[in-house]
N, C-alpha and C positions, 0 to 999 in steps of 0.2 A: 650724565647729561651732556657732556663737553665734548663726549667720545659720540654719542651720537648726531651730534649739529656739527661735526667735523665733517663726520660721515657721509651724512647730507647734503653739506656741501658739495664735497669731492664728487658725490650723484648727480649732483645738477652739473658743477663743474666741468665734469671731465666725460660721462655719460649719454648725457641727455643726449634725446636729437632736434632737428630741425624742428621745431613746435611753429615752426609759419610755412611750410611745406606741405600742403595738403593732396594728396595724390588720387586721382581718382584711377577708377577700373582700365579706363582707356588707355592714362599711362603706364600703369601696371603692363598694359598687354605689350606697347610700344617698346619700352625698356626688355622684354621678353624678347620678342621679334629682335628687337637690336644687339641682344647678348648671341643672339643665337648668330648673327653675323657675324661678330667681335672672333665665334668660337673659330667659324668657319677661316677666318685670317688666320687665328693659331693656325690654326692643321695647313693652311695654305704654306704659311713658314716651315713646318716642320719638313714639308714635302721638301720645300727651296734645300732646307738646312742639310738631309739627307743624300739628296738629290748630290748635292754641291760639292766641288774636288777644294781642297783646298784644307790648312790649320785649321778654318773655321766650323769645319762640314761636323753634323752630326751624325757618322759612319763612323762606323766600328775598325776600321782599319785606322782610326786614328785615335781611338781608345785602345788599340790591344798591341801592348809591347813583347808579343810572346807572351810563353806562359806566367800568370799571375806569381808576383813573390810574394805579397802576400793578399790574398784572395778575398773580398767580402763574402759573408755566408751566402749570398744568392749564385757569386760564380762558384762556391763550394757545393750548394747544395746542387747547381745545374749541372755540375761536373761529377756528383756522383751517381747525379741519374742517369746522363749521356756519353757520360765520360769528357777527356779533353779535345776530343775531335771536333766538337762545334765548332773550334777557336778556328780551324782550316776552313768555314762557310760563311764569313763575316762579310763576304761580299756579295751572297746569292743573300744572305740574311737583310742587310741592308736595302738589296733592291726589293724584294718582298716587304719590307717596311715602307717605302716609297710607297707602292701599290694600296697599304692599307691606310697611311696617313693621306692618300688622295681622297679614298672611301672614305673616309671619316671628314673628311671637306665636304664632300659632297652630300653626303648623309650624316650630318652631326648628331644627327638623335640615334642613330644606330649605336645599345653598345659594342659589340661586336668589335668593331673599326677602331672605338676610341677605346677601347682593352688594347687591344691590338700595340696601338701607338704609347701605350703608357708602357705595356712589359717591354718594349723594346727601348724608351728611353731610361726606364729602371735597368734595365741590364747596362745600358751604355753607360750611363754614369758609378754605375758599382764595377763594371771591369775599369772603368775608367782611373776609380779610386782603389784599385787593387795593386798596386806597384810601390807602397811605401809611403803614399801623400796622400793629402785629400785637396781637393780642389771643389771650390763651390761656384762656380763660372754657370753651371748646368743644373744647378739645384732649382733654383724657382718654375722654369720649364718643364722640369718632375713635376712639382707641386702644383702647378696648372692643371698638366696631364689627369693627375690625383681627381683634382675636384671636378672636373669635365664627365668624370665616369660618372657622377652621380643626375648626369641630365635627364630629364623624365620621357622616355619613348612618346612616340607619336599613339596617340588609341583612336580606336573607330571614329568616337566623335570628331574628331579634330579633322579625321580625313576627308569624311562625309560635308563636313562643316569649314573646311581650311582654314578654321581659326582656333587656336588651343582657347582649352577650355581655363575656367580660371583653376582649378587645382594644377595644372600644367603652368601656366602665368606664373603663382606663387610659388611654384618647384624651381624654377628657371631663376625668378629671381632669388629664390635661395642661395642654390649654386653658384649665383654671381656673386651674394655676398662672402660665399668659402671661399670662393676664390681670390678676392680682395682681400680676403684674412689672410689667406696663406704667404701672400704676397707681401702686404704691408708689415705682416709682425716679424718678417728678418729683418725688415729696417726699426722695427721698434727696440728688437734685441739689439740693434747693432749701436742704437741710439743710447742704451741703459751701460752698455759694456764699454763708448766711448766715456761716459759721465763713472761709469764703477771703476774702472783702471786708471783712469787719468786723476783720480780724487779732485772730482774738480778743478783741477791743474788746466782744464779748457776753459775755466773761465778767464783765467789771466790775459793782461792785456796782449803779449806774446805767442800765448799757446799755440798758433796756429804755424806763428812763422817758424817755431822751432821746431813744429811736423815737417814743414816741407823740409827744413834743414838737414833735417836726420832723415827723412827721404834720400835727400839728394849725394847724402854720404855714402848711402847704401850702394848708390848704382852711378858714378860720376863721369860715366858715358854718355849715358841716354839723358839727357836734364830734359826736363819734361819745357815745353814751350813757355807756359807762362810762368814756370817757378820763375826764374829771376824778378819779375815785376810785380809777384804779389809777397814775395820775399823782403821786397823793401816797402811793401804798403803794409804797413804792421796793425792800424783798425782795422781798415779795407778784411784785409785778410780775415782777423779776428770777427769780426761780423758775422762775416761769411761761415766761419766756423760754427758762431751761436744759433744762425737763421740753420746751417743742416743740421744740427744735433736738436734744434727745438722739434723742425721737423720729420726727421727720424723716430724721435721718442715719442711724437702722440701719433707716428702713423694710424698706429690700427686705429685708432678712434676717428680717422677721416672714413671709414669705412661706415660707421654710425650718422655720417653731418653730410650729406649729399654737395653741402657749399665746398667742403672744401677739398672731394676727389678730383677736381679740374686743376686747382691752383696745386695741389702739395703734390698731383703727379706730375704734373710741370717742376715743380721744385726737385724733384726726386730725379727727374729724367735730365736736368741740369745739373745737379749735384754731380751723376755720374758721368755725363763729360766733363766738368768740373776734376774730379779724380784722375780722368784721364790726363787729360793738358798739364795738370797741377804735379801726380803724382805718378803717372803711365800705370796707373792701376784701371784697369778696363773691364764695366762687366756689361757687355753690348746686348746681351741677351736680355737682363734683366730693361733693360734702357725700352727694350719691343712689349715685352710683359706690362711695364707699368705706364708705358704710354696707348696698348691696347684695352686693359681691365682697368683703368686708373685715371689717366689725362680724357681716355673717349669712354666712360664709363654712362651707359646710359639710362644712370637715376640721378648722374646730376641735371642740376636745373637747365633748360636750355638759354636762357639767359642768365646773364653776370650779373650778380647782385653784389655792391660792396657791403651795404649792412649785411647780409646773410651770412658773406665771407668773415666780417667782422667778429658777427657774435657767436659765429662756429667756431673759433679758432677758442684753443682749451686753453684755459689761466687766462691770456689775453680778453678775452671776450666777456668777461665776468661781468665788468659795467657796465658794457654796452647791454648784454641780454635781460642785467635789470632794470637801464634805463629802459627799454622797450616793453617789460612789464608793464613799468610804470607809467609809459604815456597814454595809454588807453583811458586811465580812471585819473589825467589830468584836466 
């Protein structure tokens, strides 16, 4: 009996969603129409990214150091079908991905286009990781890619009609919530593995200051801009450390609480300048991802509710959502 009123709990707790959120058909379609914009920005960046000279570009002449030392199975397996020649068209390959990542702007419902733009960012980040490291700078942009495939083609009705039909609506909004998933639960993971390695050792009143410390041993060139001044603000700091690990570990469940995708991708998209300045740890890509499907995500609410924010938030929100039960039948 104890096991299951835990249990219960933690459903309501950590679970539930918005129960003062009532949505109707219109915004169902609105939020559809708006995702399908959001997607179209993707594809507009990848074009930029492709497009682009530079460390940051995502062109394969800047993933491929020669040939792979040691290869993931996708450049093994392309390498047995083609052989190692491809490696010598990485720049006819790249402009051809330009071309297909503009079609797939243009034509977001087309799969075609957005196939197109995913084998080509699965191969860049797997030759990418083929040289002895892994780097995850370009993973969540995969994982976009990923869930964008499953968008639902335009059909007759819709054309005739220029309005998707609602099995189209609730495809669309599917797809937006995988892709929120895919998104948020690297920051969930990363939330559980700061809290599983540190043994709690983050909760201490220090914890924070002695990260940037042992940051800043590592690399005593570069000092990141604001390490010295949060160096010596020893709560400050620590705070800051509780507020991004609170909100890392119940990412995914913002993806459930429409309140609080506005407020925790703003906190996630701070966090990661936060890194920056604090620890020159930079992942700029994801900073576009979760301030695209995340901070502008459009099933949250269009106005800011503080209660809503309130009683969305997991553990915190626990008295508030039964005060609010209870005010009806006071």
């Amino acid at each position: 009996m104890y096991a299951y009123r835990l249990v219960k709990l933690a459903r309501k707790s950590l679970l539930s969603f918005d129960h003062g959120d009532r949505r109707t058909p219109s915004d169902f379609s609105r939020a559809a129409d708006g995702f399908i914009w959001l997607t179209r920005f993707y594809y507009l960046f990848v074009v930029y990214s492709i497009a682009l000279s530079g460390s940051s570009a995502l062109q394969f002449q800047n993933a491929s150091r020669g040939p792979p030392t040691h290869p993931q199975w996708p450049i093994t397996l392309l390498s047995e079908l083609t052989g190692t020649g491809w490696l010598a068209h990485v720049t006819t390959i790249s402009i051809v991905s330009v071309a297909v990542a503009a079609l797939a702007m243009v034509f977001p419902r087309v799969l075609i286009w957005r196939l197109g733009v995913f084998l080509y960012l699965f191969l860049f980040v797997t030759l990418q990781n083929s040289y002895g490291s892994l780097g995850h700078g370009n993973h969540v942009i995969l994982y976009v890619s990923f869930a964008l495939l499953f968008l639902p083609p335009i059909d007759k009705t819709e054309r005739r009609s220029g309005r998707m039909p609602r099995k189209n609506v609730m495809a669309c909004i599917a797809v937006l919530w995988f892709t929120q998933s895919l998104i948020l639960i690297t920051y969930t993971l990363s939330g559980f593995w700061k809290i599983w390695r540190s043994n709690l050792d983050i909760l201490t009143s220090d914890g924070m200051v002695r990260t940037l410390l042992d940051r800043a041993t590592e690399d005593t060139v570069n000092i990141p801009p604001l390490l010295p001044f949060f160096a010596q603000q020893e709560y400050l700091a620590q705070f800051m450390l509780i507020v991004t690990v609170y909100v890392q570990f119940f990412a995914l469940l913002a993806v459930f609480r429409p309140h609080l995708h506005r407020p925790f991708g703003i906190a996630l998209i701070f966090f990661h300048l936060g890194s920056g300045w604090l620890m020159n740890i930079s992942f700029s890509r994801n900073v576009l991802m979760v301030g695209l499907f995340i901070a502008l995500s459009p099933m949250a609410p269009v106005r800011f509710s503080l209660s809503g924010l309130v009683q969305s938030l997991p553990l915190i929100g626990i008295p508030f959502r039964a005060r609010a039960r209870r005010r009806p039948h006071a």
